[in-house]
Kinemage of the C-alpha trace (Angstrom):
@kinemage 1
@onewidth
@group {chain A} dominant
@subgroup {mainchain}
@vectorlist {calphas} color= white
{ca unk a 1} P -10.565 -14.286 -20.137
{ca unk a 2} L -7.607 -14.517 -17.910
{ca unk a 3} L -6.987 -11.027 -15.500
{ca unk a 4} L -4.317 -8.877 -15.204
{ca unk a 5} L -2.664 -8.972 -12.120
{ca unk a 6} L -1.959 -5.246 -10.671
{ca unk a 7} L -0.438 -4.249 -7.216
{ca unk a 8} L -4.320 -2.940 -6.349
{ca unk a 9} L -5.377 -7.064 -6.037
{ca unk a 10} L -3.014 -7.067 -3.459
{ca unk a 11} L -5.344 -4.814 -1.179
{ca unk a 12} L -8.305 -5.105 0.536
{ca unk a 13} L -10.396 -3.199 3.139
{ca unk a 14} L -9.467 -2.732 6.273
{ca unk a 15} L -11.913 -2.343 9.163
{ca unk a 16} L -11.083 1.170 9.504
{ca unk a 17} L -13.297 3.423 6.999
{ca unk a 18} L -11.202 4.492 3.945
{ca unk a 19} L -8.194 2.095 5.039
{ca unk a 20} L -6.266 -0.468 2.849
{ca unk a 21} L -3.997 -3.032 4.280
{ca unk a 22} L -1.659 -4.504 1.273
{ca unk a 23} L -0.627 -7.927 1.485
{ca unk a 24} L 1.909 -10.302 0.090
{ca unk a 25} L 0.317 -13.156 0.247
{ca unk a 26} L -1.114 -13.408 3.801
{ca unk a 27} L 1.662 -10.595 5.148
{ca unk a 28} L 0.411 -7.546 5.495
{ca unk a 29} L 3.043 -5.415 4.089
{ca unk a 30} L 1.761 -1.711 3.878
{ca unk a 31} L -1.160 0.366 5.047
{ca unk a 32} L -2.810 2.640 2.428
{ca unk a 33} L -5.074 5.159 3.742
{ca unk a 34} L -6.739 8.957 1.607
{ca unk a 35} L -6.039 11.834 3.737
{ca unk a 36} L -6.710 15.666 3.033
{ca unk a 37} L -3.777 18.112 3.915
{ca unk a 38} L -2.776 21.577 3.901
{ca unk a 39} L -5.125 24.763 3.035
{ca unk a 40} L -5.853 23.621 -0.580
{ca unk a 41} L -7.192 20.582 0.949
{ca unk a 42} L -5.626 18.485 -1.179
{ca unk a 43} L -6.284 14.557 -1.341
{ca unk a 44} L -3.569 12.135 -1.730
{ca unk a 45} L -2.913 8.616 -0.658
{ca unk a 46} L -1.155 8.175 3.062
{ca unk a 47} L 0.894 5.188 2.792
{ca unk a 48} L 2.727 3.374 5.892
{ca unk a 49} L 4.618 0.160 6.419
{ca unk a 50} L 2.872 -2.626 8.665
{ca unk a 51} L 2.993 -3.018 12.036
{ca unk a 52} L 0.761 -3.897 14.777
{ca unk a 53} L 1.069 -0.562 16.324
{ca unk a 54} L 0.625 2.756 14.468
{ca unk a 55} L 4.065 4.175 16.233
{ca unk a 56} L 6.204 1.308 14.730
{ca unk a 57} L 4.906 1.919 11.376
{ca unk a 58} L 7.405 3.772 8.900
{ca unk a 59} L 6.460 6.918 6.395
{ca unk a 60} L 6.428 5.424 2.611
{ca unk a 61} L 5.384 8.361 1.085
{ca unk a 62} L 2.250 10.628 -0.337
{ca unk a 63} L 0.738 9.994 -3.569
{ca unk a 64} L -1.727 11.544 -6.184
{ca unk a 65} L -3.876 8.660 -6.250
{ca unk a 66} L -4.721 4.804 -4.885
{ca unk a 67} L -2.960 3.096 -8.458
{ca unk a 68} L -0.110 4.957 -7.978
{ca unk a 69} L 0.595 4.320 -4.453
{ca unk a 70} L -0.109 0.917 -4.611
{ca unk a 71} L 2.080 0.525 -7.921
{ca unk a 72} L 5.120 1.988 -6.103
{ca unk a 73} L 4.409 0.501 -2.845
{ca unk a 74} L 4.509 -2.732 -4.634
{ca unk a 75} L 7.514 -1.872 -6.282
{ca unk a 76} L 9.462 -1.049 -3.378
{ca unk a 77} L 8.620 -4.373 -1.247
{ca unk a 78} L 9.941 -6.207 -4.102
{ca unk a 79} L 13.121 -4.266 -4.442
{ca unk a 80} L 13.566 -4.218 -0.757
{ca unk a 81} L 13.109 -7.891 -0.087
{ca unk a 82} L 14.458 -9.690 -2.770
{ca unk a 83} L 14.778 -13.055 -0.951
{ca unk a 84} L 10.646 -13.250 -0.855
{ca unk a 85} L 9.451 -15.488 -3.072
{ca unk a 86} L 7.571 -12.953 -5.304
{ca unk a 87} L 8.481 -11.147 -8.695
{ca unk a 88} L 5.385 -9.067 -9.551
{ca unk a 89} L 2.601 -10.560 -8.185
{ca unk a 90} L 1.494 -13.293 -5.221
């Protein structure tokens, strides 16, 4: 039976506990990491764009869960660089 594929195969442990580097292909493309905030304590999904050095990476947003923020993660490296050679999955 032939998988699915789903934004969350593009991710894989980092060596940081609780860190997920996304990749397209063999670029890493985002950093996905859980973080608790605020009084409530409430968990959500950190995500970041790539670099090298945490200072040059870019805010991408919060999110409820790790599906969701890899889903629109995903989505917006596709819309955002539409001369790579992906459409929805490596």
């Amino acid at each position: 039976m032939a998988h699915t594929w789903t934004p969350m195969r593009a991710l894989q442990r980092s060596v940081r506990p609780g860190e997920y580097l996304m990749f397209d292909r063999s670029r890493k493309i985002a950093v996905l990491l859980p973080v608790v905030i605020g009084p409530k304590r409430t968990k959500l999904i950190r995500v970041v764009t790539w670099a090298e050095r945490s200072e040059d990476r870019a805010l991408i947003g919060y999110f409820p869960d790790m599906e969701t923020a890899a889903w629109l993660t995903w989505q917006m490296w596709v819309k955002a660089n539409p001369s790579s050679p992906v459409d929805e999955a490596p």
